[in-house]
N, C-alpha and C positions, 0 to 999 in steps of 0.2 A: 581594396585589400587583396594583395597576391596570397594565393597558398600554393607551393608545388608547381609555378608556374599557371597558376587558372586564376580566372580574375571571375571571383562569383560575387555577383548583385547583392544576392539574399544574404551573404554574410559566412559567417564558419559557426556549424553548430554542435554540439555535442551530447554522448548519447550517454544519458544516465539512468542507472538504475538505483533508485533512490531505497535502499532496502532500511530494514525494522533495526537490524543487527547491524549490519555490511551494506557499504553504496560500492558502487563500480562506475569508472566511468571511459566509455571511449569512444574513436573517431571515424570515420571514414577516412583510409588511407588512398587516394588519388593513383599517387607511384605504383602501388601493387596492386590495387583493385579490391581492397579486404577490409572488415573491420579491424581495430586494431584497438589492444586495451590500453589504458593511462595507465603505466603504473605511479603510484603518488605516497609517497617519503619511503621509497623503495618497493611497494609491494600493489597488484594488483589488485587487493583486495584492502579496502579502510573502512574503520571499524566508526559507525555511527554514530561517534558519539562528541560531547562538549561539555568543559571545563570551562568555568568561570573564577576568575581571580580579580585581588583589588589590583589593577594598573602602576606599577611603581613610580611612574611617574606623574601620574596623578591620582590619588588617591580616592579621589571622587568620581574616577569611570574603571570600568572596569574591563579585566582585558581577558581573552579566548585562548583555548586551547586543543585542537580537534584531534580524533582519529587514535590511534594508539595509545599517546603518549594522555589524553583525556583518560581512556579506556583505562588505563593502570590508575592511575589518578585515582579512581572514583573509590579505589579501597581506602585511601586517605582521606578523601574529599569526598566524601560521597555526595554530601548537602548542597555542594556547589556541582555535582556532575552529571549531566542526564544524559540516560541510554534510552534504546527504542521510542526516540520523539514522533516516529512514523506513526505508533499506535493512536497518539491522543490528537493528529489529524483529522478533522469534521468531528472534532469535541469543542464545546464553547469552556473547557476546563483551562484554566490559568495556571502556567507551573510555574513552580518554587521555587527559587536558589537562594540559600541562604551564604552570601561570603564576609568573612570577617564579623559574624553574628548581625550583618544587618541583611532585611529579605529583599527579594528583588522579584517581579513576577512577567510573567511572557505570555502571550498568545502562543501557540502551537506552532501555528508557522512563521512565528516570528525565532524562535528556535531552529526549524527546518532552514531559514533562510541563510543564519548562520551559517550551517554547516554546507548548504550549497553554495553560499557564497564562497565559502573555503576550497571546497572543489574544483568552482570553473578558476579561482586564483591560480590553484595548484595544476591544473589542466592549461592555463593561460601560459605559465610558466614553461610547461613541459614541451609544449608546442612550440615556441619559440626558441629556447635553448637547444633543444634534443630532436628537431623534428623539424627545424631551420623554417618555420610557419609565422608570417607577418599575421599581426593585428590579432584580436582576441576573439573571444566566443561572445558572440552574439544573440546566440539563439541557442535552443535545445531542446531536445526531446529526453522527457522525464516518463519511465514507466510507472503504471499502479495498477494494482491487483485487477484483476478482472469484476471481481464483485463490490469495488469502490461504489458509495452513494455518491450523488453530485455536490456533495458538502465537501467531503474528501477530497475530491478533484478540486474545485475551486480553490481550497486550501492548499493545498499541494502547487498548484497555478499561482497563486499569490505568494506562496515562498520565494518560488522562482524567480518572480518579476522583484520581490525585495532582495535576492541575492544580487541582482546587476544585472539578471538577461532582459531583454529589450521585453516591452509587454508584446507585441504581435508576433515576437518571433519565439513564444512557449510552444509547443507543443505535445500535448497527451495520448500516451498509446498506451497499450493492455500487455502486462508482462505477458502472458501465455504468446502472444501473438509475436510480440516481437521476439523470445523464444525460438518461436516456430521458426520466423524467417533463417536465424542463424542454421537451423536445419536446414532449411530447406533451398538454401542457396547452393547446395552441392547435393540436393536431389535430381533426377530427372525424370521417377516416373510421378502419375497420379497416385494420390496415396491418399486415405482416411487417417489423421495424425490426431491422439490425446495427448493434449500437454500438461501431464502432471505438477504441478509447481508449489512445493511445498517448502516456505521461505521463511523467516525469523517470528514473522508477524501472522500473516498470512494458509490460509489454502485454497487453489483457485483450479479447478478440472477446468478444460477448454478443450471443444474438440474443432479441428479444424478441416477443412478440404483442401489438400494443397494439386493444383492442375497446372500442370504445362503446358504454357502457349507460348509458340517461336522463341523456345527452348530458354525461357524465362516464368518460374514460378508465378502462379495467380494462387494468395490464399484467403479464402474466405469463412469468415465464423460460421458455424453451425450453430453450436451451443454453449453458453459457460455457467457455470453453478461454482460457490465456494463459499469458505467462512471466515470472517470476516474474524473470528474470535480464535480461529486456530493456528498455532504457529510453531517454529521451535522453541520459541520461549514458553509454551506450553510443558512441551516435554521434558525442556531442562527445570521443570517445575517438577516433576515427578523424580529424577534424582536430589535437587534440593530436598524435596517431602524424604528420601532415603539414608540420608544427611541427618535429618534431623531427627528422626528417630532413633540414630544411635547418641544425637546429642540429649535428647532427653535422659535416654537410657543414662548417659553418666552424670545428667544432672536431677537426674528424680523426677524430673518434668516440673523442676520449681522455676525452668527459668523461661519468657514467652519471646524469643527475639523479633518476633512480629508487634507485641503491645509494645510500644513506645513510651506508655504510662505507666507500667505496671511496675511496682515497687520492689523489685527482684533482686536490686544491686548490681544492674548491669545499665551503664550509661547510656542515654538517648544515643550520643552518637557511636558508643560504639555497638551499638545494635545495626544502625544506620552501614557499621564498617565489615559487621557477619552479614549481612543481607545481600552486599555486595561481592562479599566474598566469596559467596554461595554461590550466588547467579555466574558468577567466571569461573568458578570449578567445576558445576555443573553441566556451562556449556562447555569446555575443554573435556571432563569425563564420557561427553555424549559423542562427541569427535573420535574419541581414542576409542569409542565400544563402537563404531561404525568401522576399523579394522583390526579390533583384536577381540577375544573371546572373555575378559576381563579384564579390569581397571581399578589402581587404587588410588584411593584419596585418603590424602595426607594433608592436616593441618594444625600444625605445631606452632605456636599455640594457635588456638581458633579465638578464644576466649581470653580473657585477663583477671576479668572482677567479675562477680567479689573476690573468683579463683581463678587458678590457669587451669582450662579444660584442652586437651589436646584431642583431634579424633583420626583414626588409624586405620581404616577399612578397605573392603572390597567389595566392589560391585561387579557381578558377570553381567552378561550380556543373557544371559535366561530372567535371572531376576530384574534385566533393566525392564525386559519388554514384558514381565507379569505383573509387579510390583502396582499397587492402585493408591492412587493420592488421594491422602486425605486429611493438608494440612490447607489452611487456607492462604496463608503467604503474601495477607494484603491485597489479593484480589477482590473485585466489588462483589458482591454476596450473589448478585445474578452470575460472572463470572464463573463464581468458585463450586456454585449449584449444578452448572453445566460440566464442569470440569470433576467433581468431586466424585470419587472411587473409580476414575479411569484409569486405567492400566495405557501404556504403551500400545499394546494389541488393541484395546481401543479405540485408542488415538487414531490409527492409522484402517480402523475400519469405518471411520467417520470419513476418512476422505475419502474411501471406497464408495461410502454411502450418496458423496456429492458425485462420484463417478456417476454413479446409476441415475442419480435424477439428470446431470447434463446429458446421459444415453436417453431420459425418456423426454427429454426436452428435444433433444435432435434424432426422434425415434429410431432411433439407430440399437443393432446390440450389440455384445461384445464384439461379435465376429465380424461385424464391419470395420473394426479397429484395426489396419495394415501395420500402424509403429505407433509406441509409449514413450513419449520423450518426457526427460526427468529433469527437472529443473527446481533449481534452490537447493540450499546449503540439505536442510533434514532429509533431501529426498533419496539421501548417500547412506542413509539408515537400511543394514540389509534390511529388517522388517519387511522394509517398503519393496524392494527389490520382489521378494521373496512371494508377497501377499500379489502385488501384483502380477509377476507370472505368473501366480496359480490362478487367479481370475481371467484371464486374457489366453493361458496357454502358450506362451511367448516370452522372451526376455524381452525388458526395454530395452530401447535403442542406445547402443554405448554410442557416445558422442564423442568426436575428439576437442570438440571444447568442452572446457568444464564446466558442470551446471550451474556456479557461482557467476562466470562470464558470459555467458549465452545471449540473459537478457541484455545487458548492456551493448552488447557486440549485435543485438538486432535492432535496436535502442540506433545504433549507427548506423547502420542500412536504412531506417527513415530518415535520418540526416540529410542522406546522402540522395534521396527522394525528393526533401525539399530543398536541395541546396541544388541540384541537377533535376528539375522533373524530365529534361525529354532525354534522358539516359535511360537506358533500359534497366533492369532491374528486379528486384520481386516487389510485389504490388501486394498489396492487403484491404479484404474488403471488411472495414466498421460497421459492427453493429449495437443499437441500443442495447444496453444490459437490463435496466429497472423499469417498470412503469411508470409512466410523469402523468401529473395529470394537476387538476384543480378541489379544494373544500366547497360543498357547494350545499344545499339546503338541509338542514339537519344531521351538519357536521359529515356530511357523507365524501367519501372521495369518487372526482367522476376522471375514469382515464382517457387522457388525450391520446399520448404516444404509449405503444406498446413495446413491452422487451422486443426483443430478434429481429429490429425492423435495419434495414441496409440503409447505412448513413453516406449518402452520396458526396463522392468530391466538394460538389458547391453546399455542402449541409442539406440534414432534412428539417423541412417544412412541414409542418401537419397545423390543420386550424380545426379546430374543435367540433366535436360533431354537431352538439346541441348549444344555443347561444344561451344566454345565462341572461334572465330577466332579473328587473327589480323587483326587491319583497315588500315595500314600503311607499306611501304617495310620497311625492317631489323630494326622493332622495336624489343629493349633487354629489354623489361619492358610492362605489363599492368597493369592499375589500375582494384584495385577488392574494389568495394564500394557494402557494405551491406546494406538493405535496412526491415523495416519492416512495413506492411499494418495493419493498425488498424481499419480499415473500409472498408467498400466494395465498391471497386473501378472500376471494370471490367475486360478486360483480358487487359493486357501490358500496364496500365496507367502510366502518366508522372509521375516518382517522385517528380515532384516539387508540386502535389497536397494533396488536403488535406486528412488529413489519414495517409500520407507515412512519415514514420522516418527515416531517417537516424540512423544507428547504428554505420561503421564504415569504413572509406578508406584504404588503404594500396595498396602497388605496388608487384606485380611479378616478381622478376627480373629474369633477366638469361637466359631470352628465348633467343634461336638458332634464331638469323636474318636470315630472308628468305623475298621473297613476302607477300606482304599482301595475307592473307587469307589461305598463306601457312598453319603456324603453329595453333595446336589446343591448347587449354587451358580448362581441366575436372576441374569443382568444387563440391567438396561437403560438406554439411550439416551435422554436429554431435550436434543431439541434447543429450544430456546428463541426468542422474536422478536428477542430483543437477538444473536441468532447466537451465543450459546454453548452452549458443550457440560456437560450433566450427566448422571454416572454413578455409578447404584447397582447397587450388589449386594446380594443378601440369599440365605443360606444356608437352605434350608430341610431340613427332616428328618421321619420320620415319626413325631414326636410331636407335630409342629405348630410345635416352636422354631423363632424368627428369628432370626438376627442381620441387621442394615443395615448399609450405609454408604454415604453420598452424597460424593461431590468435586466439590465445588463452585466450589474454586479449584484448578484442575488443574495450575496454572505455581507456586503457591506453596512 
């Protein structure tokens, strides 16, 4: 396959940033030496989301709709349209689509694949027509949050491979990181860099070291902390809650658009079409208080039955950021517990709050911090602006890309890393985010690999410190349950507590029966550059017998 005149082995790959809200996707440009963004059905930025419909030409499959023209959709169709599919990745939860009243139901990243497969189409396209580039995308590098568990990633990896990209040529990097590189490819001195990144879904602190050697960035992770439950769609949750509080107000608070049963006079679906409604004014009113000092929302009618409710308001930017939610809005009751009477100021002191523990995680304090780079859509909130130079004593770093593009555009400098490794370039050193480890005698978790450990080129390798005997005579089997810590727990806590995920069970067979506690059982840990996890065990005994087993697909 020619691109640009270069004939590469590995293929053409592409840099996505697969967001909650907004994906972006772009390339390594050859001719110029730059990343370069896709724009895709006119606009740099497409809007996450899918439409389902009956097929008119057959009536019994059903046909897609992505990006924009979905996104408007969903006020009509709401039953048939899903937005932020990124969230319910590393959920074993099934979604919904109801078209033409019969239901239809998806895996998480059977959803995600859709819409990436729309992408590298739309990408394959562009390339070709607009970019005069032979042959299609083969390969890609997909970013995810820093603080993703290895459920996520796989999933996320598994979309990918269902979209059309070749299975070995996925590759997984850490938005803050690749981020950074977009910095840091027009830096030239050493610098201590927080990558603030606060996205649809998402919030993820990363601090990085970025050094100069022969006049080519080397960066490597220090630290990252972030939550997994905070995002813009958070926030635009707290203008919906301000929404509806004047809708009560005209409805007497008789009517619940969140109960779906409740006998009020107001249709399932078009509950289903305010809910939607909400979520897109909300997020456009939180747009518009990121440059102006207030905003109004107007929706004529909102409502229909039993009556026409119209609502007329204004919200400033003092009451966006004091205002404290305290509707629940269909989030899961653990959700809405965490979320419940936060204010804006809040919000955004929570991610301060992750600042500080990624500071005491890479013992570092503020004033080690040389530049703040902002990245994701929310992080255009003065708030944010504001909170953090007062913390830091500093403005963030104004970037001349924008923090919508960044990830994506470093997204393609790894491309371009594995599409060219002996080009020079910026370099990034991986490291473990969670601790991995094994369930092992009274339900206890024992950890193999530890967070911040440096994931070498060829993968790390770690085998188990303590070997794991049998608890039973002439058992031919043990179970190997994988486990991952996403909080700091202590030494050998229960996994039935909070923080521990379950990754994946599988059995040993084959061991030599003998007494309990006779035979040993070594495991070990292959962490990989594509950021996944592989685990084997092998039995061994003192005649010298093996048995193996690798899992390699750990979500299958």
């Amino acid at each position: 396959m020619g691109t640009l005149g270069l004939d590469l082995e590995r293929g053409l790959y592409l840099g996505i940033d697969f967001g909650t809200t907004n994906s972006v996707v772009s390339i390594y440009n050859y001719k110029d030496g730059v990343a370069q963004t896709i724009p895709l059905d006119g606009s740099n930025i497409f809007p996450t989301a899918i439409q389902f419909e009956t097929d008119p030409e057959d009536e019994n499959k059903l046909a897609r709709i992505f990006g924009v023209q979905a996104k408007e959709a969903a006020v009509i169709y709401p039953l048939s349209t899903i937005l932020s599919i990124k969230r319910y990745l590393g959920s074993d939860e099934k979604i919904s689509v109801v078209v033409d009243e019969k239901e239809h139901q998806f895996a998480p990243e059977q959803i995600a694949a859709e819409i990436l497969g729309h992408l590298k189409q739309k990408a394959d396209q562009y390339a070709q027509d607009e970019m005069k580039i032979e042959g299609e995308f083969s390969g890609c590098v997909i970013t995810v949050p820093a603080n993703s568990t290895d459920k996520q990633k796989s999933m996320t990896k598994q979309a990918a491979i269902l979209a059309g990209f070749d299975p070995d040529s996925v590759y997984l990097r850490l938005e803050p990181a690749a981020a950074a590189i977009s910095y840091a490819v027009n830096e030239t001195n050493d610098k201590t860099v927080l990558v603030y990144d606060f996205g649809g879904g998402t919030f993820d602190a990363c601090i990085l070291k970025i050094e100069n050697q022969d006049d080519e960035p080397n960066i490597s992770i220090v630290s990252t902390f972030g939550d997994n439950d905070l995002g813009g769609n958070d926030i635009d949750k707290i203008i919906i809650d301000m929404i509806l509080e004047e809708f009560k107000k005209l409805t007497d608070g008789e009517i619940d658009l969140y109960n779906e049963d409740a006998d009020d006079g107001v249709s399932k679906r078009q509950k289903k079409v305010a809910q939607v409604r909400l979520q897109q004014v909300a997020n456009q009113a939180k747009e518009r208080l990121s440059q102006a000092k207030s905003t109004k929302i107007v929706l004529a009618p909102f409502i229909q039955e039993p009556k026409i409710v119209n609502i007329n308001m204004e919200i400033t930017q003092e009451d966006f950021e004091n205002y404290k939610r305290n509707g629940q809005q269909g989030d899961h009751v653990d959700l809405f517990e965490k979320l419940k009477d936060k204010s804006l100021n809040d919000l955004v002191d929570a991610t301060l709050a992750c600042i500080d523990k990624c500071l005491e995680v890479g013992s570092l304090k503020e004033s080690d911090i040389d530049e703040i780079f902002l990245v994701g859509g929310s992080s255009s909130i003065p708030l944010v602006n504001a909170k953090i130079a007062e913390k830091f004593g500093k403005e963030p770093f104004k970037s001349k890309i924008s923090p919508a593009l960044s990830i994506s555009q470093g997204a393609a400098y790894y491309c371009n890393m594995i599409m060219m490794p002996t080009v020079k370039g910026p370099t990034v050193q991986e490291k473990t985010i969670h601790p991995l480890g094994l369930e092992i005698a009274g339900r206890r978790f024992m950890e193999i690999v530890a967070a911040g450990v440096d994931i070498p080129r060829e993968g790390l390798i770690v085998e188990a410190g303590e070997l794991l005997t049998t608890n039973h005579d002439n058992v031919p089997s043990m179970a190997i349950v994988v486990y991952e810590s996403t909080e700091a727990v202590g030494e050998n806590p229960l996994v039935s507590q909070s923080g521990m995920k379950r990754l994946a069970g599988t059995s040993l067979r084959g061991i030599p029966q003998a007494p309990k506690g006779t035979e040993k059982v070594k495991v070990i840990f292959t962490v990989g550059q594509d950021n996944m996890l592989k685990v084997t065990a092998k039995s061994t005994s003192t005649d010298g017998a093996t048995t193996e087993l690798s899992v390699d697909a750990l979500y299958s």
